[in-house]
N, C-alpha and C positions, 0 to 999 in steps of 0.2 A: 669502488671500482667504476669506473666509465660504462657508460654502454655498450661503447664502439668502439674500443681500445687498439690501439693503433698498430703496425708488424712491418719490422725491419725483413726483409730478404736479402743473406747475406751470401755471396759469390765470391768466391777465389776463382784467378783467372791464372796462366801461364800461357803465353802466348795462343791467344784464341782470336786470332785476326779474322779467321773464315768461321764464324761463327758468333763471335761475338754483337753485331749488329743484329742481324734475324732472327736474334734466341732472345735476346733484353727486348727488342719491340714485340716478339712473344706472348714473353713474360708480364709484360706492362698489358698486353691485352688483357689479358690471365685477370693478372690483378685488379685493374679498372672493373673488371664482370664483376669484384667481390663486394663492391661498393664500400670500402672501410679504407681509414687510412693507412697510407705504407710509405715505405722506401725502398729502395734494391741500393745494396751496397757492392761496387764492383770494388774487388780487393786484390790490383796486378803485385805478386810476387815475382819479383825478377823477368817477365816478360822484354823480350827484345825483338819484337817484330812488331806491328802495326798496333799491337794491341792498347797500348797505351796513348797512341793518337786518338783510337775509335772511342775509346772510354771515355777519355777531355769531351769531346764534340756530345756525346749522349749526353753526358751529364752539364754540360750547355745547354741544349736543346730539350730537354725534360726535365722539369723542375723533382720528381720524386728518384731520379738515380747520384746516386752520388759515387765517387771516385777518389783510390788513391792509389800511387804505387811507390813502391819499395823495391829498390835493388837487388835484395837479396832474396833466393827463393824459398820459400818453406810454406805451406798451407797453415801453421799453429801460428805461424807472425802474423801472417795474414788476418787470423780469424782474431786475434788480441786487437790487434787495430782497430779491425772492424767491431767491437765488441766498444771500443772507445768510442765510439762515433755514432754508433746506435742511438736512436731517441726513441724508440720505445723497447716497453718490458718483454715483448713477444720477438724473438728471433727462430727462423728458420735458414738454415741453410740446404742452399741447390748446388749442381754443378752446373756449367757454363752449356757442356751437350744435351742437359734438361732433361737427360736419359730417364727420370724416375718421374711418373704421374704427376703432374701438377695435381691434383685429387688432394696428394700427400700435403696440400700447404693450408685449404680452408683444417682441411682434419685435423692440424697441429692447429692450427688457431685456434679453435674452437676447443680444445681438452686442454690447449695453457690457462684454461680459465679456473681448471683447479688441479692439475698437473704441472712439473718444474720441468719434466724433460719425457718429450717424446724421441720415441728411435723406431722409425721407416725401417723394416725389415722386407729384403730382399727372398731370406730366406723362406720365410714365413706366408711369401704373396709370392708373387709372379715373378717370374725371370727368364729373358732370352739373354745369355752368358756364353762364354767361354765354357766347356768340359775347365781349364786350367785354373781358371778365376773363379770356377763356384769351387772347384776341391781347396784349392788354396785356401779361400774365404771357410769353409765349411772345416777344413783343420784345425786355424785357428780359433774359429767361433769355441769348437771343443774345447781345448785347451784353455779358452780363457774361464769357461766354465767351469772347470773342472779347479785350476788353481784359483778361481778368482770368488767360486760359489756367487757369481752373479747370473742368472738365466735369461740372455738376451741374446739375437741372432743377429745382429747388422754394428760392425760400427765402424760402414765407412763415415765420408766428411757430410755424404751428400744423407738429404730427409733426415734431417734432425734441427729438432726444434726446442727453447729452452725458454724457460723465464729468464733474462737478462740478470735477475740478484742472482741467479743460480751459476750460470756463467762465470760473472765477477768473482764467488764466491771460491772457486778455484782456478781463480785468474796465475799464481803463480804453479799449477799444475799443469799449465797447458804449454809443450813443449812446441818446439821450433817445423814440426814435418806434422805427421797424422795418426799421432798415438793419440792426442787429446780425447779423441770419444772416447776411448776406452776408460782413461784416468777420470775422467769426468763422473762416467756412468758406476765406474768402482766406486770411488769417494760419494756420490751421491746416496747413492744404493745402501751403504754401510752408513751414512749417514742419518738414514734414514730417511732422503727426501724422495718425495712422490714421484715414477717413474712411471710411463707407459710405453709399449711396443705395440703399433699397428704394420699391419700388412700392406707394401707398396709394389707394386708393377713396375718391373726396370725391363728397359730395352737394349741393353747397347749397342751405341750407335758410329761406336767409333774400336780401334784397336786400345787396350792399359795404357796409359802413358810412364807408369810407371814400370821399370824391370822390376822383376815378381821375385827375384834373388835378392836381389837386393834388397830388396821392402819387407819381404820374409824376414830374413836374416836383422833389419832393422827391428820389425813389429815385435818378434816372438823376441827377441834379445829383450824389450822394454817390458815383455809379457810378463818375464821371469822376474827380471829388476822390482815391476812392481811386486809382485807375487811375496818377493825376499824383504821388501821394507817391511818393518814394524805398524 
């Protein structure tokens, strides 16, 4: 193993025209403070406002961001691609409003060095939330535990960090939207591969993007699905 092994930071974007510039030169501060190499991978799923002009021009303009977009929307396509394109073994992924600690990104680096997958839990650390999005989040958390006998508290897309063979490794379990952490962290966990859950501070700083009916009805539907295969 290298000394100074290198981290991908991977970003799914959907239209983030007003943010996208001031959060990636952020981040690249972020980064540069950590003195190791890296990348940030902007991954536009179906974006149709500015976002994909702003993305071109970044990753012109700074040699460690790279860019791609895809017409259709789904965060799981998104993170497959990006998962292609990766050059190193160390991935973290953030969301674009950077709502969760940067803290969270040395801390996953530094435990992939003998851990396959960390999970940023929201639960577990800090949170300024919605009343709607922590019960919502805190139902399912139960439930997945309960059928899934995994004991973990977070799995959205954002602060989660993975060894890249681990990723690949259920490259065709990662579906099209935002069940993947789940299916990931199941099959890992049963797997027997090395998992860890640290504590992260989330702010949000903006309203769901997603409808919470919808997504419900999506998640807990895949909940069961998993639950019910062999």
């Amino acid at each position: 193993m290298t000394p100074n092994p290198g981290l991908t930071i991977f970003i799914p974007v959907y239209n983030e025209e007003y943010l996208l510039v001031k959060n990636t030169l952020h981040l690249l501060a972020f980064l540069d403070s950590l003195e190791l190499p890296y990348e940030v991978i902007l991954g536009s799923n179906g974006s149709t406002d500015k976002t994909v002009k702003l993305a071109k021009e970044l990753s012109r303009k700074y040699e460690a961001v790279h860019f791609f977009h895809m017409t259709q929307k789904g965060v799981g396509l998104a993170f497959r691609e990006g998962l292609g394109m990766a050059t190193h073994d160390r991935i973290i992924t953030v969301d674009m409003d950077l709502s969760i600690s940067l803290d969270f990104i040395p801390a996953a680096y530094h435990l992939l060095n003998h851990t396959d997958m960390v999970i940023g839990s929201k639960t577990t650390g800090e949170q300024q939330r919605s009343w709607s999005r922590k019960l919502a989040s805190n139902l399912f958390i139960r439930l997945a535990r309960y059928l899934l006998q995994i004991n973990f508290n977070d799995y959205s897309i954002a602060a989660k960090g993975y060894r890249k063979t681990l990723a690949k490794r259920y490259l065709d379990h990662i579906d099209d939207k935002t069940f993947y952490v789940v299916e990931i962290a199941h099959r890992a966990s049963r797997d027997g591969c090395r998992l860890q859950e640290i504590p992260v501070k989330c702010t949000d700083l903006r309203e769901s993007r997603f409808n919470l009916i919808h997504e419900g009805i999506y998640k807990f539907g895949h909940l069961f699905r998993l639950w019910l295969k062999p």
